[in-house]
N, C-alpha and C positions, 0 to 999 in steps of 0.2 A: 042329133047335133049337140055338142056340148055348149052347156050353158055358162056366159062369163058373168063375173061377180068380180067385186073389186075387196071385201073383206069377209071374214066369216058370219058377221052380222047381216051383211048382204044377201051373202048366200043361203045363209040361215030363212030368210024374211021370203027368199023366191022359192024355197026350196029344196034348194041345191045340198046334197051329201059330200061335203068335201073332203079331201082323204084328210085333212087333219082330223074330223068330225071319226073318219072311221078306226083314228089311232086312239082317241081319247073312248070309242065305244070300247075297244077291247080291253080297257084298262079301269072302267068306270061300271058303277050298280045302276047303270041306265038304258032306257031304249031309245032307239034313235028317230021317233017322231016326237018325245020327249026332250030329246037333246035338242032337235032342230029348234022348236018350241021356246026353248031355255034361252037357248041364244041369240031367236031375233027378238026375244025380248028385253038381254039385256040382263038378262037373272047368272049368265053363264060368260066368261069371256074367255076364249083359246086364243092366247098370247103365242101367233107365230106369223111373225116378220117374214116378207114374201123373198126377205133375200138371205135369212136365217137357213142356211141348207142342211149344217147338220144337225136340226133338233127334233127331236122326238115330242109331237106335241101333248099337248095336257092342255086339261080344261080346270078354271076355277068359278067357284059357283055352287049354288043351288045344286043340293043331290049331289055333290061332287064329294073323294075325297079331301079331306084338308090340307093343302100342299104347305110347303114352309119352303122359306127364300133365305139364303146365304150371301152377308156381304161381305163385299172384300175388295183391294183395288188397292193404287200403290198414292202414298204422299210424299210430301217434302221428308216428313224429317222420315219416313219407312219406304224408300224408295226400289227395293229389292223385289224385282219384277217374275226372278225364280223362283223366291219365295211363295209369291201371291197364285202362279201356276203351280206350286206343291199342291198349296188349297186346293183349289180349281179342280184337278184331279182326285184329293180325297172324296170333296163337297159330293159330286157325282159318283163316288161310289159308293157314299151311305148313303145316297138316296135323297139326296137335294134335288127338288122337282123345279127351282129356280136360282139363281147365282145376278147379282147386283154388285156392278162395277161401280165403284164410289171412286175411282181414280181420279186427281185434282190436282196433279204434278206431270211434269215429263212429257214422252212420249205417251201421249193417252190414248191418240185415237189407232195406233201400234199395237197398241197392248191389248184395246177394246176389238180390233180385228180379228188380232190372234185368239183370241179370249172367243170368241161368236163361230171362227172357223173351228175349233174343238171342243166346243157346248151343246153338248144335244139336250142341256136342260135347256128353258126360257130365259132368255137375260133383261136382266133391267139396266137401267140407269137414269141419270138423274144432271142431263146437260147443265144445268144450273150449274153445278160444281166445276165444270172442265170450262164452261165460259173465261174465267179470267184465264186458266192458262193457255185456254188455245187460243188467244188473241194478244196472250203477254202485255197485256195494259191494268191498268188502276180500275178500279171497278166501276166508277163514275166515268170514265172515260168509254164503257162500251154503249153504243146508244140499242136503242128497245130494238130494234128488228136486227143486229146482229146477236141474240139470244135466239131468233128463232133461227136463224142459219145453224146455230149449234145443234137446236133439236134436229136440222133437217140432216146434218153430215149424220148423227145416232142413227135416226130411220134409213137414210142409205147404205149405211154399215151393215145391218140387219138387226139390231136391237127389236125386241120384242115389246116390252112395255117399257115406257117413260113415265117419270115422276117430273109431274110439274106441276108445283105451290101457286095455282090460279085463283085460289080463293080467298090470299091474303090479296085483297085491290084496295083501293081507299078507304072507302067505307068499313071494310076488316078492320082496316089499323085506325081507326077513329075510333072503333069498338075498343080497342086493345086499349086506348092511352085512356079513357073514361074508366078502365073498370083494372085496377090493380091487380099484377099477378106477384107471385113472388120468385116465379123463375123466367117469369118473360117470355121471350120465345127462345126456343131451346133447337128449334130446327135448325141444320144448317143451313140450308138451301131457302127457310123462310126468313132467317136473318137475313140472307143476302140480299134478297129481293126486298125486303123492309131496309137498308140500310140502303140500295138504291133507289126504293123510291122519294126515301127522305132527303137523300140526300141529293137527287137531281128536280122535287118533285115533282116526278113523271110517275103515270101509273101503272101500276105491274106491266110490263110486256105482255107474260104470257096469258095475264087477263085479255088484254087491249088487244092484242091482235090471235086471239083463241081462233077466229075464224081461218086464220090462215095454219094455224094449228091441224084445223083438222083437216083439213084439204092435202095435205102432207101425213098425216096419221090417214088417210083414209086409202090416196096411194100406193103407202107401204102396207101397210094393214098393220099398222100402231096401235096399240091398247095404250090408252091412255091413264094411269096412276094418278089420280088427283091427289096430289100430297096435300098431308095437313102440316101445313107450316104453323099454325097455333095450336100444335098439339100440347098439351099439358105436358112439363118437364119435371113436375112432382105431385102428388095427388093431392096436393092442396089447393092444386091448378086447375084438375079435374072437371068436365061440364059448367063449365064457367061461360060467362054469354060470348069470350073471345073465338072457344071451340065452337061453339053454338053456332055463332053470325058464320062462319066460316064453311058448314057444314054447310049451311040453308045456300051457300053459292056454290057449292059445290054439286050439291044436286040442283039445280038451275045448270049451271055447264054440263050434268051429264044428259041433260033432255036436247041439251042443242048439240051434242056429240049424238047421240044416237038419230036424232034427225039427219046425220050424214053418212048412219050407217060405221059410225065409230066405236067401237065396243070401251066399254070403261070400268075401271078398278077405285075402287073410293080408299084413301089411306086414314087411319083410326090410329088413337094414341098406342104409347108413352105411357104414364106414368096415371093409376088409377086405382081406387081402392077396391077388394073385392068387391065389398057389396054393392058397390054402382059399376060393375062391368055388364050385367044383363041390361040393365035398362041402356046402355049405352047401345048396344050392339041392336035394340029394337028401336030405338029412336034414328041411327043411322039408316036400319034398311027400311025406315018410315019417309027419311027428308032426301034419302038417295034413289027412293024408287027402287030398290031393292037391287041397285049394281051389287057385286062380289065386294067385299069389304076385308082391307088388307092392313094386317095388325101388326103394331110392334110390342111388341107384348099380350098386354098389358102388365107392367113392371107394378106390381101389389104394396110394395111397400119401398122408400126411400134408403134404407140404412145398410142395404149389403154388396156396397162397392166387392168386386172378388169374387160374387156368388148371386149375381144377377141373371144368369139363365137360368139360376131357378127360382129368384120370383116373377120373371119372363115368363117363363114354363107354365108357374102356379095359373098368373093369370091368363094364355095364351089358350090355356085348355077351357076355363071358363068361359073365355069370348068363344071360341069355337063352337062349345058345347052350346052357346048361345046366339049362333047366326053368322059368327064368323067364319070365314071361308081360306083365311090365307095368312098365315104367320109370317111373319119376320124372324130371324133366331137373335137371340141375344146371346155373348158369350162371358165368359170370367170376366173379359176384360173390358167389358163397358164401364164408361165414366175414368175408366183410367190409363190405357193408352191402346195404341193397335195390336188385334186380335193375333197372336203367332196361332200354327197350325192346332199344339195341343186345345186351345181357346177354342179357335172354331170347330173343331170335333166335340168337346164341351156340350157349346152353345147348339149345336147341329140335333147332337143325342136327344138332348134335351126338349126341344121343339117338335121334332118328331114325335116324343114319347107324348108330348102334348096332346099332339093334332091326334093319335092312335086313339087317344084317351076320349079327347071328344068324339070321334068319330062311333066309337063305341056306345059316349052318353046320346048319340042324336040315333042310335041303331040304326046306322048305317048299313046297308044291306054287306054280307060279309063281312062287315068291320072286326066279329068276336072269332072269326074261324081262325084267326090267327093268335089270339087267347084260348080257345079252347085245345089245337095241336099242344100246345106250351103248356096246359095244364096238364094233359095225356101222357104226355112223356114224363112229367112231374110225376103223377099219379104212378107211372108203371119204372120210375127211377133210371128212364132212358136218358144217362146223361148225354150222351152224343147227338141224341135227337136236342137235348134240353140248349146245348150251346149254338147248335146250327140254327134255331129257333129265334137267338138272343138277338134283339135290336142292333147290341153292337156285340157281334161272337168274338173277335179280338181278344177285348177287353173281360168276357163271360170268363173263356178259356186259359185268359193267364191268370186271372182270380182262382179259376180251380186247379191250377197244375202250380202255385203258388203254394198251395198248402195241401199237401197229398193224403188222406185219410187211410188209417190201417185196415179198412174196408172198404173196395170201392165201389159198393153199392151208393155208402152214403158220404157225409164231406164232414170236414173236422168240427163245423156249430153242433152238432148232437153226436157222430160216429155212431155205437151200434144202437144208442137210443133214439134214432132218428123215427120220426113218428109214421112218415109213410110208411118204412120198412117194417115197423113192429107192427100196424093194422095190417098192411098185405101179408103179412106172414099168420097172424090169427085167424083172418076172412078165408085162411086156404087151410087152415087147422095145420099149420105146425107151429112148434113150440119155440118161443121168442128164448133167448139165453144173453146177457148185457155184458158175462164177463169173460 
C-alpha cells in the first residue's frame, strides 16, 4: 500500500522514496539511503511545490551539486513581460537549476503562472514584493495577516521556495539602530518590512504569524528561504552584530519549521571581503543547524558598478568552495538598473563557472570529469570537441570563427608556434618547422 507524506522532509523522516528523491538520484554523486538521510535532516532541501507540474526536481545541500538561481521579473518602470520570458527561456538553456520572480508591478500573479507552467527549473519568489501591488494600497495600509494571504496565493500557484525576511522582528531592529551601519539595510523586501513595522509599530508579520506560515508551506510542500534582510550592502557592513542577531533567529525559525516537517533554505550575504567569506559560511552552517545556505554572491569588493558578476563570481566560488550550497547570479547590471538579456547571460556564465569551480575545490565526486574531457581535446587540438565542451559554446565558437588561423590545427595567439602542437609533434618524432 502506498505510503502518504505531506512533504519531502516527511517522507524523507518515514522513509518514503519519493520520485522527486529518484530524479535528484539520477542527477546527483549520492546514494539514496544517503539522500533519504540528508533530507530528514534537513542538510538537503528538494524545492518542489506539489502543484509545480512541470519541474524537473533538484536537490540543494550537502553532497549536492552547487546550483545557481536566476532573477528576473517585470517592474514599474521595465514592464516588458516578452522580454522577461526571452530570459526565462534562455536562463533554462544554460543551465539555471532555479529562476526567481521579483515581479512588483502589473499583472504578477499572470506572469508568475505562466512563468511555473513553462519552468521545469525551481522557482522562487519573494511575496513581500507583490504585496503592495496585489492589494494596490499604501504599504501601511496592509494589515499583518494580508501578507500571509500573499504568501498562500505563491504556494497555491506552485512556487517552489519562498523568501521571507523573518528574522528582521523587533529585537533585529533594536540591534540595527544601536550599532551603526554605513549602508543600512540594503534589502528590498527587509526595508519593507522594517519600514512597516516602524511605521505601524507592529511586528514583522511573517515573524508573528510564522506558525501559520508553515502550515501553508507544509501543505504545499514550500521550502522556505529565510531571507536575510540585514544582509551587508558593503563589506564594511560585513559580520556586524546586525547580520549576527538576525542569523541567531533564523536558525531558531528553522528548528520550529522542521518540527513541521518544513524543509528550509538559509539566505547569506551581499557584500563581504574575501577573507571573511569562510568563516562566514561555517558560523552559518554552525547557528543554522546546517540548513542549505543560499548566497548572493558574496560581492568581494564595493568599486565595480558594470563588472559585478565577477566579483559575485570571485566571491560565490569561495563561499561554495566553503559550505555553500546555492548561489544567487549577479549580473553587469547590479546597482545600476534592470538586468537585459545580454546581462543575465553575463551574470548566469559567470555563477555557473563559480559553482564548477567550487564544486571541484570540495572534490565533488565527478566534478573534474568534465575538466579533464576539456583538457583531452586540449591536449589532442580537437577543436570541435574543445567548443562543444565550452560552458557557453556560442560564445567559444564565434570567438574562434572570429579570427580564423592559417592553420587550423592552432588559432591566431601563437599559429604555428602553438606549444601543444610543437610538443605533439616532437613526442611523435616529427620535425617542428615555424615558417
Amino acid at each position: 500500500m502506498e505510503q502518504s507524506f505531506t512533504t519531502q522532509m516527511d517522507a524523507a523522516r518515514k522513509g518514503i522514496l519519493t520520485k522527486e528523491m529518484e530524479a535528484v538520484l539520477k542527477n546527483e554523486p549520492i546514494g539514496q539511503d544517503e539522500l533519504i538521510r540528508l533530507v530528514a535532516e534537513g542538510k538537503i532541501a528538494i524545492c518542489a511545490n506539489k502543484n509545480h507540474k512541470s519541474l524537473h526536481p533538484a536537490a540543494v545541500g550537502t553532497g549536492m551539486k552547487t546550483k545557481v538561481n536566476v532573477n528576473l521579473g517585470i517592474s514599474k518602470d521595465c514592464a516588458d513581460t516578452a522580454a522577461e520570458f526571452e530570459k526565462v527561456r534562455l536562463a533554462i538553456d544554460l543551465g539555471a537549476d532555479a529562476i526567481m520572480d521579483l515581479s512588483c508591478f502589473g499583472k504578477t500573479r499572470e506572469f508568475r503562472k505562466k512563468l511555473i507552467d513553462m519552468s521545469s527549473a525551481m522557482i522562487g519568489t519573494v511575496p513581500m514584493y507583490d504585496a503592495v501591488g496585489y492589494f494596490d494600497v499604501d504599504l501601511t495600509a496592509i494589515p499583518s495577516e494580508k501578507f500571509i494571504e500573499v504568501f498562500e496565493a505563491h504556494a497555491i500557484d506552485g512556487v517552489d521556495f519562498m523568501t521571507i525576511h523573518s528574522g528582521i522582528n523587533r529585537r533585529t531592529v533594536e540591534r540595527f539602530r544601536k550599532n551603526q551601519r554605513l549602508t543600512n539595510i540594503v534589502s528590498r523586501g527587509g526595508s519593507l518590512l522594517f519600514g512597516w513595522m516602524e511605521m505601524t509599530g507592529n511586528e514583522n508579520p511573517f515573524y508573528e504569524h510564522f506558525d501559520r506560515i508553515l502550515e501553508i508551506a507544509e501543505k504545499y510542500d514550500v521550502t522556505l528561504s529565510l531571507g536575510d534582510a540585514c544582509r551587508p550592502g558593503c563589506i564594511d557592513d560585513a559580520t556586524d552584530a546586525v547580520q549576527i542577531e538576525e542569523l541567531i533567529t533564523l536558525g531558531e525559525l528553522t528548528k520550529r519549521a522542521w518540527e513541521r516537517n518544513v524543509q528550509v533554505m538559509i539566505e547569506g550575504p551581499g557584500h563581504m571581503a574575501l577573507n571573511e567569506i569562510a568563516a562566514n559560511m561555517l558560523l552559518e552552517k554552525k547557528l543554522c543547524h546546517g540548513a542549505p545556505f543560499y548566497v548572493l554572491g558574496p560581492l568581494v569588493t564595493d568599486i565595480a558598478p558594470g563588472y559585478d558578476h565577477i566579483t559575485s563570481a570571485i566571491g560565490g566560488a569561495v563561499a561554495a568552495s566553503n559550505g555553500a550550497d546555492f548561489l544567487c547570479y549577479v549580473t553587469p547590471a547590479e546597482h545600476l538598473r534592470l538586468p537585459d538579456l545580454s546581462d543575465m547571460k553575463e551574470g548566469l556564465i559567470a555563477a555557473r563557472i563559480a559553482a564548477h569551480a567550487a564544486d571541484v575545490a570540495k572534490g565533488l565526486k565527478g566534478a573534474r570529469d568534465w575538466d579533464r574531457k576539456m583538457s583531452t581535446a586540449r591536449a589532442n587540438l580537437d577543436w570541435d570537441q574543445m567548443l562543444e565542451l565550452a560552458i557557453d559554446e556560442k560564445k567559444a565558437r564565434e570567438y574562434r570563427e572570429s579570427s580564423v588561423p592559417e592553420n587550423e590545427e592552432t588559432c591566431t595567439m601563437c599559429g604555428k608556434m602553438c606549444a601543444v602542437r610543437t610538443t605533439n609533434k616532437i613526442l611523435k618524432g616529427e620535425k617542428v618547422s615555424f615558417t
